[in-house]
C-alpha positions in Angstrom: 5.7 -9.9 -7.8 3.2 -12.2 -6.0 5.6 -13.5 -2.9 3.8 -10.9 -0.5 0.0 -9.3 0.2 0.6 -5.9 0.8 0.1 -2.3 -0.8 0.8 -3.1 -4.4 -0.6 -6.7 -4.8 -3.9 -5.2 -3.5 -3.3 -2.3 -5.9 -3.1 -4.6 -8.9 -5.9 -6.9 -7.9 -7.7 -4.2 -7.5 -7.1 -2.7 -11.1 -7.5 -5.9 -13.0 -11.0 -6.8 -11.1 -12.1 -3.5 -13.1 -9.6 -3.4 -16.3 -10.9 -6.9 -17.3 -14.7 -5.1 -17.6 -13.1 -2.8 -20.9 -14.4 -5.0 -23.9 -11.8 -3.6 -25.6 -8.7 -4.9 -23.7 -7.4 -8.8 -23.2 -5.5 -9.0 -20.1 -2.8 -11.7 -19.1 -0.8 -11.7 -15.4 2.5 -13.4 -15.3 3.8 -13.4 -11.4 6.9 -14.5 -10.6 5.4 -16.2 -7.3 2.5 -17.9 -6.0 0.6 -16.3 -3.1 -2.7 -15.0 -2.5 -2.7 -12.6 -5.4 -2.0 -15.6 -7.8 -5.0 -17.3 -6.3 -7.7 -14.2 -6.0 -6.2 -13.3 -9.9 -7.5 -16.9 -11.1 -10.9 -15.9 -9.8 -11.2 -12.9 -12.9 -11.6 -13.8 -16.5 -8.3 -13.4 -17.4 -5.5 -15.5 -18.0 -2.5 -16.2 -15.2 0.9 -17.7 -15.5 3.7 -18.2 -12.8 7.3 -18.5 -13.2 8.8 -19.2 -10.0 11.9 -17.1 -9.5 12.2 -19.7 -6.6 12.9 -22.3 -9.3 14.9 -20.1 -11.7 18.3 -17.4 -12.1 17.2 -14.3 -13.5 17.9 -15.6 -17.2 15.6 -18.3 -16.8 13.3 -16.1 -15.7 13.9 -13.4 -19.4 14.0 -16.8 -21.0 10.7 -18.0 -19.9 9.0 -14.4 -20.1 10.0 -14.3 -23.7 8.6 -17.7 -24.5 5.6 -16.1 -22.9 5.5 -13.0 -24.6 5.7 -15.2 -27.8 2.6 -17.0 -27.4 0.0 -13.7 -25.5 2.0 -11.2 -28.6 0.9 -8.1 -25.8 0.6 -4.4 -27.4 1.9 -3.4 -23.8 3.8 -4.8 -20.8 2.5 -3.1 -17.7 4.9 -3.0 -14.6 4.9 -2.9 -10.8 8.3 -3.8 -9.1 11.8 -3.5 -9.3 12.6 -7.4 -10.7 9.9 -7.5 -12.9 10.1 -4.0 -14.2 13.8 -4.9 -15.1 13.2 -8.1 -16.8 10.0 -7.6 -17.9 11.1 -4.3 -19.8 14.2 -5.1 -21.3 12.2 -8.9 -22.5 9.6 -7.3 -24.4 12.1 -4.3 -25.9 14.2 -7.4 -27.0 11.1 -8.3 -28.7 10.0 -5.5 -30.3 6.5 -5.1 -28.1 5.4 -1.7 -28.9 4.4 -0.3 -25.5 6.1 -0.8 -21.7 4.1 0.8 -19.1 5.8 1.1 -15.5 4.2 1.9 -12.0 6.1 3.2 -9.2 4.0 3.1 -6.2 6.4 4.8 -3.6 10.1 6.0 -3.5 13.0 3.7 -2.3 12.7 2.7 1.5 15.6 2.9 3.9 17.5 -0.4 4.7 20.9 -1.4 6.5 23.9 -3.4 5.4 23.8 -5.8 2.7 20.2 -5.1 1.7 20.3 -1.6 1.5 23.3 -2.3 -1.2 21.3 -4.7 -3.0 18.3 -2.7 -3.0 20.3 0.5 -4.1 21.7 -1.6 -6.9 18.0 -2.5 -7.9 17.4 1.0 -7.9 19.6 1.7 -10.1 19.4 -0.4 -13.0 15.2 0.3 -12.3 16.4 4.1 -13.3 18.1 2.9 -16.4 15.7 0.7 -17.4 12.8 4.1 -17.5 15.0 5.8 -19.1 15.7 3.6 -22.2 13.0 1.0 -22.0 9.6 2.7 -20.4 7.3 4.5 -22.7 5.3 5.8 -19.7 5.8 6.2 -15.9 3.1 6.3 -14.0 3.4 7.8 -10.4 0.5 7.0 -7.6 0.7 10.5 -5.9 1.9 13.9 -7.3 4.4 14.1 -4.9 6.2 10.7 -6.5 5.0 12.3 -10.3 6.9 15.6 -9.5 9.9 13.8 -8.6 10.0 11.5 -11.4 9.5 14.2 -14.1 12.9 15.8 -12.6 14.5 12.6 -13.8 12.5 11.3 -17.0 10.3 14.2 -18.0 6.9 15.5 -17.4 5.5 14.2 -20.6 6.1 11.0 -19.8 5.1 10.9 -16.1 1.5 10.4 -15.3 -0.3 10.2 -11.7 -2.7 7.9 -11.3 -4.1 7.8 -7.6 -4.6 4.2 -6.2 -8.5 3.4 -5.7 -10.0 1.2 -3.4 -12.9 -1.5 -4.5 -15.5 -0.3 -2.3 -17.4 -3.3 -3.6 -15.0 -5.3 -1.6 -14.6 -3.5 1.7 -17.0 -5.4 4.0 -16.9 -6.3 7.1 -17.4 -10.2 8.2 -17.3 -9.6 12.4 -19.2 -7.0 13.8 -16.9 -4.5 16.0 -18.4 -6.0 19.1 -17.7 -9.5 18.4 -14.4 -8.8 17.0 -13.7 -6.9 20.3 -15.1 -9.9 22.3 -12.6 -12.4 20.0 -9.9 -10.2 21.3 -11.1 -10.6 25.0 -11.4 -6.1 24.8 -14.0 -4.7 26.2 -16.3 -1.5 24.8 -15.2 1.1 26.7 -11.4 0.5 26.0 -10.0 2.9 23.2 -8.4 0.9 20.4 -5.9 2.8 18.7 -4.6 0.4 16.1 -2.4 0.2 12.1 -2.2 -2.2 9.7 0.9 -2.7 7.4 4.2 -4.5 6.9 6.9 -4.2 10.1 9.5 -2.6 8.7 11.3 0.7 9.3 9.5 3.4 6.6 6.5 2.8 8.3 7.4 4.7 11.3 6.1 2.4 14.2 9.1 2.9 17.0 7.5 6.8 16.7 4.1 5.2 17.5 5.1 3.3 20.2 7.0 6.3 21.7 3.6 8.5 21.1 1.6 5.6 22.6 3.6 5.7 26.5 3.1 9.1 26.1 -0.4 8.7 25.7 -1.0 6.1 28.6 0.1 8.7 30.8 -3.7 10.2 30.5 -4.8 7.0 32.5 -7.3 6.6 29.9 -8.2 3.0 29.0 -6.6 2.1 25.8 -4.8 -0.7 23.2 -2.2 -0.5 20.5 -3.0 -2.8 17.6 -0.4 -3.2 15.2 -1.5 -5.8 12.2 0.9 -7.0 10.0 4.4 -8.7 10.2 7.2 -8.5 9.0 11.2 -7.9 9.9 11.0 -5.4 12.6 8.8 -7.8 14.8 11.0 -8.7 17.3 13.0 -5.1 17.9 9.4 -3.6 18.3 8.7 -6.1 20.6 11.8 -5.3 22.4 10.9 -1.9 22.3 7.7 -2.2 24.1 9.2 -3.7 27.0 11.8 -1.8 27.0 8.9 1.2 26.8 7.0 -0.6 29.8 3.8 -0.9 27.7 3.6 -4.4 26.6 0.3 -4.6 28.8 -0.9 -2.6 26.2 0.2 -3.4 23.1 -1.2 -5.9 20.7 0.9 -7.8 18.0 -2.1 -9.5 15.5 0.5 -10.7 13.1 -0.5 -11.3 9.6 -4.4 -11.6 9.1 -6.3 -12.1 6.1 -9.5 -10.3 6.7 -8.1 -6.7 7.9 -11.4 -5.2 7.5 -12.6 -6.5 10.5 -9.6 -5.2 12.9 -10.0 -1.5 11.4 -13.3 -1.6 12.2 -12.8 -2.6 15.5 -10.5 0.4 16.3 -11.3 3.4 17.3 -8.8 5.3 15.7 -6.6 4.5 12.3 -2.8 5.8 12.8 -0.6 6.0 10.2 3.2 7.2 11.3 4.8 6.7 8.2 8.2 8.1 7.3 7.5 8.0 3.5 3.9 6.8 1.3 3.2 7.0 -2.3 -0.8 6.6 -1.4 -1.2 3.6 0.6 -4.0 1.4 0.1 -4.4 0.5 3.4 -5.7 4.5 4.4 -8.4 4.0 1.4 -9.7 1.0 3.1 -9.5 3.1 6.2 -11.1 5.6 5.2 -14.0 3.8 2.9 -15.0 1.9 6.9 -15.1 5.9 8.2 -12.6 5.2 10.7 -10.9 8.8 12.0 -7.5 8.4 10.6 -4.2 10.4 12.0 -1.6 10.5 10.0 2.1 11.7 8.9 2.0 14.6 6.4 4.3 12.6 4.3 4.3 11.5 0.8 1.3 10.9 -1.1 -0.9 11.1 2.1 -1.6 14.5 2.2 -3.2 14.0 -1.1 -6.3 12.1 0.1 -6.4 13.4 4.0 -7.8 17.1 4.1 -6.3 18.5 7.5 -9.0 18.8 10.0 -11.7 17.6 7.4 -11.3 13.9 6.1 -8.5 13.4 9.0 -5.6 14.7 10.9 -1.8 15.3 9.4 0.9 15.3 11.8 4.7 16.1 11.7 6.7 13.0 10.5 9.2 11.2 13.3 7.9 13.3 15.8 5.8 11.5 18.6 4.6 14.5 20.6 3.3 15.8 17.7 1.6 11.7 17.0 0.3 11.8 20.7 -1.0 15.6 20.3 -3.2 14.6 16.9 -4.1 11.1 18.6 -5.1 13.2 21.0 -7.5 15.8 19.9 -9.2 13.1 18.0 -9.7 10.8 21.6 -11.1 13.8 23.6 -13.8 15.1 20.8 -16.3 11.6 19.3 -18.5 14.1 17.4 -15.4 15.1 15.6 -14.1 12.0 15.7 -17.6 10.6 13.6 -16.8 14.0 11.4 -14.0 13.0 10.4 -14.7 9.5 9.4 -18.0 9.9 7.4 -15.7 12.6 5.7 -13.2 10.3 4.5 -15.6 7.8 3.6 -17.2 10.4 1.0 -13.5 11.6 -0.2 -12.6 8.2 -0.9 -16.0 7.7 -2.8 -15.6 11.1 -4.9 -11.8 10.8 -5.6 -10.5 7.6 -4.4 -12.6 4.8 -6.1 -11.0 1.7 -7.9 -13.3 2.6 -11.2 -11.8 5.9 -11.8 -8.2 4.4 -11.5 -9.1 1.7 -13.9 -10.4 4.1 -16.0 -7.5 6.5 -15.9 -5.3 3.6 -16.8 -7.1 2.5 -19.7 -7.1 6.2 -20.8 -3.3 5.9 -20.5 -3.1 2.4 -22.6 -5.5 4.3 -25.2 -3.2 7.7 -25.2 -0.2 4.8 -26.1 
């Protein structure tokens, strides 16, 4: 873990910045890259160690994390991904830790070819390793917690919703000089996302619902934020679509507060979602958010209330809720000051932290 920024780095920076404040627990991070979440994890009073899985085979890496394990002597092993659920587990069962905890923060995503073998193969040994290895599964939506306890068990499944720091969701631009940056004037409608480029996340249904949309010959943009493998088929797409005057690729960006702020209107077309952290943060700058009524999602949207859950893969029915959220503001305002006080009452990073430090206790 470490080697990207995206929904579960922020989900575990997010839980340390608050674990670390329980007197009653010492907390190490061992990353098997350096990134960003290795550099904002040295900023908390806790200790961090990297073993580059760059620089080593998998059984350097067990041989390293025992050496490791040797000298912190943890009472439990918490975690996140496939590789370092794997190796991480079967390391500190080899010896003798008391305690493994293990999060899964979404269900296996679709791939092609020689990934999706290697990533099914992952998968695999991940379910093994549960099985034999985990004392406790914790699932981020119920969804994901009543699919697991088919598998290992309800007792040992917990959910534990993601939580967003709403200590840490500030904006730096204001929307008007973010707009301005971005050479976009007030009046346009920004529909815009934020999140990797790859297939779960639904976007060639977004750009679909989007030409559908232009057809009102209202003034709009399409903001997608984020990058990854997909890039250049969605680009191909829009052309081939005939909205690339339109459509805006950001590309990776640090500071993604300031682009959701700037839109008028947060989409979220996923396929699949455990509870991604990227609707919290959404939600906590009261942007209306439309989403696919997949997953984990309807779990912190309220149809109608705190935001509006469409029919996955289906862009008529993306265009329809995009929509109905364009052609009404007071709703529109509704809806965001709505998910805003959801995300404060349900969604916030100190109840998560709390409810995994119940878990650690109930160990």
């Amino acid at each position: 873990m470490g080697d990207l920024w995206a929904g579960a780095e922020v989900q575990l920076l997010v839980l340390m910045k608050y674990l670390v404040r329980f007197p009653e627990f010492e907390c190490s991070a061992i990353l098997f890259n350096e990134g960003r979440l290795a550099d904002e994890l040295r900023k908390l009073p806790l200790s961090v160690s990297i073993i580059s899985e760059k620089n080593h085979s998998p059984l350097a890496l067990a041989s390293r994390l025992a050496e490791m394990f040797r000298q912190i002597r943890p009472d439990i092993v918490h975690t996140h991904k496939y590789k370092d659920s794997i190796i991480g587990s079967i390391v500190a069962r080899s010896l003798r830790i008391p305690h493994v905890v293990r999060v899964v923060h979404g269900m296996p995503e679709p791939f092609k070819g020689y990934k999706n073998l290697k990533m099914a193969s992952y998968a695999l040994v991940d379910r093994f390793v549960i099985r034999w290895f985990i004392d406790k599964v914790v699932a981020v939506s119920f969804d994901i917690e009543k699919i697991l306890a088919r598998s290992y068990g309800a007792d040992r499944v917990v959910c534990i919703h993601n939580g967003v720091d709403l200590e840490d969701v500030q904006v730096l631009a204001c929307r008007s000089l973010k707009r301005k940056e971005w050479q976009i004037d007030e009046k346009t409608i920004i529909i815009g996302t934020v999140g990797r480029l790859v297939p779960v996340k639904g976007l060639t249904i977004l750009l679909e619902a989007f030409r559908l949309l232009l057809k009102s010959g209202e003034n709009m943009m399409l903001f997608l934020v984020g990058d990854g493998p997909l890039r250049s088929h969605l680009e191909a797409e829009v052309k081939r679509l005939e909205i690339d005057h339109s459509v805006v690729f950001a590309g990776h960006q640090e500071h993604i507060y300031d682009f959701i702020n700037m839109m008028d209107i947060f989409v979220l077309p996923s396929l699949h979602e455990g509870i991604p952290m990227v609707l919290l943060e959404a939600l906590a700058l009261e942007r209306p958010v439309v989403a696919s009524d997949v997953g984990g999602i309807p779990e912190v949207l309220s149809h109608g209330v705190s935001g509006i859950l469409v029919k996955p893969s289906d862009a008529m029915a993306l265009a329809a809720g995009l929509t109905e959220v364009m052609c009404d503001r007071t709703k529109a305002m509704a809806l965001g000051a709505a998910g805003r006080s959801q995300v404060e009452h349900e969604f916030d990073a100190r109840f998560m932290a709390s409810r995994v430090a119940a878990t650690y206790r109930s160990l």
